[in-house]
C-alpha positions, -999 to 999 in steps of 0.1 A, spaced: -887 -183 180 -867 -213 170 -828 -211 167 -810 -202 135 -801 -234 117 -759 -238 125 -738 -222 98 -731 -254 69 -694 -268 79 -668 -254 52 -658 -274 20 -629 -300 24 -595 -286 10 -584 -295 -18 -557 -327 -26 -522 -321 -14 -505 -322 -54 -477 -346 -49 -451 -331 -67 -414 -349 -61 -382 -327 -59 -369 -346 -95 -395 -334 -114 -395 -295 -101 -355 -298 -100 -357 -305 -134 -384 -278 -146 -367 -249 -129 -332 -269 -148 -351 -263 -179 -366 -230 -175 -328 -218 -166 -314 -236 -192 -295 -215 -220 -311 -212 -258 -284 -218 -276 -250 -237 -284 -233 -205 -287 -247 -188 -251 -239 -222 -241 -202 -224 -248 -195 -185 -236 -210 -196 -198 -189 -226 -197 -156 -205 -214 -161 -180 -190 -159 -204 -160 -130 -223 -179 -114 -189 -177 -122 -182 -140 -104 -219 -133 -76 -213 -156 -63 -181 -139 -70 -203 -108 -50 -228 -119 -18 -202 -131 -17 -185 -97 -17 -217 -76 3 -242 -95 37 -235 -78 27 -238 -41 -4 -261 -40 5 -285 -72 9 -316 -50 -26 -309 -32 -58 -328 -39 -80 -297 -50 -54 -286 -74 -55 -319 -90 -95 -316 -93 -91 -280 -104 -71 -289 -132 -95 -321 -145 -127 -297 -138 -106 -272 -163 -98 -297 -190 -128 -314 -191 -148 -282 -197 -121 -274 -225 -129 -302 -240 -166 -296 -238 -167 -261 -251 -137 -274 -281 -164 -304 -290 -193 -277 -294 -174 -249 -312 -164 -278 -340 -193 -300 -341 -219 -268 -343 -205 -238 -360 -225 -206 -361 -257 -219 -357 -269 -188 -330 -305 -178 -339 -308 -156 -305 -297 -126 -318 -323 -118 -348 -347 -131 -327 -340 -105 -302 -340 -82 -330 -373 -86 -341 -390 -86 -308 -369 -53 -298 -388 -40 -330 -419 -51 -323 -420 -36 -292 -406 -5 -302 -431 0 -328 -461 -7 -305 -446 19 -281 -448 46 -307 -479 37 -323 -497 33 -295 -504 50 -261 -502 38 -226 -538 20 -223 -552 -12 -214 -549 -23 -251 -511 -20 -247 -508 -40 -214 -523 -66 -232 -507 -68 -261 -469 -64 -240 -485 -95 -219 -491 -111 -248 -458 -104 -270 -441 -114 -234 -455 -149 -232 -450 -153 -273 -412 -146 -264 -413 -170 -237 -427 -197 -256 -404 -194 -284 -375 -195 -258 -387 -225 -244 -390 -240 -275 -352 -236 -286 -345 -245 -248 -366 -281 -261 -349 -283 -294 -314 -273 -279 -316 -301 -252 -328 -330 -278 -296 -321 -303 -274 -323 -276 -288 -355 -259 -284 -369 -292 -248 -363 -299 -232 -395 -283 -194 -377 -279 -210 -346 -256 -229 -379 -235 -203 -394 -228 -185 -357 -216 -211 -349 -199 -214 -380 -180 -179 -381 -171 -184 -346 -158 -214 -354 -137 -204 -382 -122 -168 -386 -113 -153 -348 -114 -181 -323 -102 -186 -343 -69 -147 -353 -63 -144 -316 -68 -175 -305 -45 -158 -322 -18 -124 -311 -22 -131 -276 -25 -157 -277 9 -122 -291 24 -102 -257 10 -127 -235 25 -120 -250 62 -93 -231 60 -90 -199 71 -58 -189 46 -74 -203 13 -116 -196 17 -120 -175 -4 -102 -194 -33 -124 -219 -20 -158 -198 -25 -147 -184 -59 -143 -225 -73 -177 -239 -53 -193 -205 -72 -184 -218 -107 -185 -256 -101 -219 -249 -90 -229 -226 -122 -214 -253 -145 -236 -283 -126 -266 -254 -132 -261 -250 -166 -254 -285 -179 -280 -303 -154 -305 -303 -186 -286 -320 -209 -280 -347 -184 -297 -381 -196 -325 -395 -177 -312 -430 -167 -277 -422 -160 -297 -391 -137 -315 -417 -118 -293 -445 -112 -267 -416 -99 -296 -404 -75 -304 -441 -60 -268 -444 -56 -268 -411 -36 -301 -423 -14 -280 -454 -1 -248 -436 4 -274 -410 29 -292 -445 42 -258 -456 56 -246 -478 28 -217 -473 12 -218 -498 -18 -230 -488 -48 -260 -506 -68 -239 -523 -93 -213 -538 -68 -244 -547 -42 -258 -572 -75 -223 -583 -81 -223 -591 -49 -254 -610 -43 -244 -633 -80 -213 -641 -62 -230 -649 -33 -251 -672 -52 -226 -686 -74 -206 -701 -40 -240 -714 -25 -246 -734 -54 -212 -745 -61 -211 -758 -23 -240 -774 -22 -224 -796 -53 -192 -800 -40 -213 -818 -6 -235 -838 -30 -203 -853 -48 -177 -857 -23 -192 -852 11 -186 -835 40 -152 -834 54 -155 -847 91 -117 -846 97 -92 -870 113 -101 -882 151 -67 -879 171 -56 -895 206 -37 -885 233 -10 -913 233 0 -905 196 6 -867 203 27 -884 235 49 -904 212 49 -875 183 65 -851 214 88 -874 225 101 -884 194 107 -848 188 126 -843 217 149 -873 216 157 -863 177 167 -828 191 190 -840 218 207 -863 190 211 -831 171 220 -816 196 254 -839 205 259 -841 168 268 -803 169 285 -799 200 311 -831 190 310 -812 151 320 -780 172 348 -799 195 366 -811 161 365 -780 148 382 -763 176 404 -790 182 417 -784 143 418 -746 151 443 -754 183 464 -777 161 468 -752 138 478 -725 160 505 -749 173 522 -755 142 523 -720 129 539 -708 161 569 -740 159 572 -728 123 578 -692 131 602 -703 161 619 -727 137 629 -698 115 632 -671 140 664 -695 153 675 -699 121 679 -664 114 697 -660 147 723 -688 140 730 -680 102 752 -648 99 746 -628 71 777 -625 61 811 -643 58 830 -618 72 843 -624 112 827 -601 132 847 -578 152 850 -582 190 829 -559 218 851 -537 237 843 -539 272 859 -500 273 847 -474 263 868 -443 246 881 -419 270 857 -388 271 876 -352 263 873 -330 297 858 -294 292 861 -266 314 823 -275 332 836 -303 341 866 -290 362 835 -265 375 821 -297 391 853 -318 399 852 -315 434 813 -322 436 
């Protein structure tokens, strides 16, 4: 009997999907995103409040620190986020009655119906209705609010220069052992406020800030902008050097022999020896003057001192020095010590 024909060899498997980690960051961004201005602002209030007490119990002892400083911008700018959308979009929360009615919905089919296979279905499908419609206000929230220029530029400001200063300086509070878990509690709601407003984020400024972030991990610290700055610079001192040699030429210098730096050196030294004598013969005046001086001030003084002596005071004769003096009164100690 002739062998069995080999098994075929098994189908090839499918294309790897090359999905990048932008595009799935930014699905899961929008699938978490909030449906509303008004569940908006309460996430963001809620973290403002978190920071605020923060900010009340830790102003007197760490106020000159670098995280405090953070703290305090990461809590003002999101004032000023959640004050912008409270004016600029007043009570315009549709969540709630839509909630309403799907609570209803589902309520009724509960009652009306029992537990079946028809009712699965119909519960899959009223789920995937509900998630539709939230994805559409998720879509229609995140196009109003990319086109209001004032919450951009907020946003921005927020995304850029404050939620990464602050990333850092709170990693730096949790090193320590006295302050982690302050530390924890502010990386917990920096990192819910970078979740929540990753979506409204515009595209470009998204991207440029993620190349920038590739060359700071490749080793470079510059940034884009300042690497083309540099590069027109560069260019701009090529070309203007390249003129300047067309025009004037290149500067060869001056050729210099030994015998003039011989006579340059000794030229210097006989000028300082001339100097030199100057001073010392301008110094032995001087102190010659100073001697001088001296001299007379001390004949003056002598001068009058003798005058003084010869000059009496007064008219009057003075009387003559006894060479005598009184005789002494004896006492009674003495005549103790007479014969001593």
């Amino acid at each position: 009997m002739p062998p069995p024909p080999p098994p075929p060899p098994p189908p090839p498997p499918p294309p790897p999907t090359t999905t990048t980690s932008t595009s799935t960051a930014t699905v899961t961004a929008i699938a978490t995103a909030p449906t509303s201005i008004k569940s908006l602002t309460t996430l963001l209030t809620n973290d403002r409040n978190i920071l605020h007490l923060l900010v009340y119990k830790s102003k007197n002892q760490h106020r000159s620190s670098l995280w405090f400083k953070w703290l305090q911008m990461l809590k003002r700018c999101l004032e000023r986020v959640t004050s912008h959308l409270q004016q600029t979009y007043p009570d315009t929360d549709t969540t709630t009655t839509t909630t309403t009615v799907f609570e209803a919905s589902s309520s009724d089919s509960d009652s009306d119906y029992d537990d079946n296979d028809d009712n699965k279905t119909e519960e899959k499908e009223e789920e995937e209705k509900k998630k539709k419609k939230e994805k559409r206000r998720r879509m229609l929230l995140i196009t109003t609010l990319k086109a209001d220029k004032t919450f951009i530029l907020l946003l921005n400001r927020l995304m850029t220069a404050i939620i990464p200063n602050a990333h850092r300086a709170f990693t730096t509070l949790i090193t320590s052992t006295q302050y982690a878990s302050m530390g924890m509690v502010m990386l917990g709601c920096l990192a819910r406020v970078h979740m929540v407003l990753q979506p409204f984020e515009d595209e470009t400024d998204k991207n440029q800030r993620e190349e920038e972030e590739e060359v700071q991990e490749r080793g470079g610290s510059v940034s884009i902008k300042e690497k083309v700055e540099e590069d027109i610079t560069a260019s701009t001192l090529s070309i203007r050097k390249k003129h300047g040699e067309e025009e004037e030429g290149e500067d060869t210098g001056e050729i210099i022999s030994r015998d003039s730096i011989m006579l340059t050196t000794t030229t210097t030294v006989k000028t300082n020896q001339r100097t030199r004598k100057t001073q010392a013969g301008e110094d032995d005046d001087e102190d010659e003057e100073g001697v001088t001086k001296v001299t007379t001030k001390r004949q003056k003084l002598d001068i009058r001192t003798k005058r003084r002596t010869t000059t009496p005071l007064s008219d009057e004769p003075e009387p003559p020095i006894s060479s005598s003096s009184p005789p002494r009164k004896r006492t009674a100690i003495d005549d103790l010590f007479a014969d001593l």
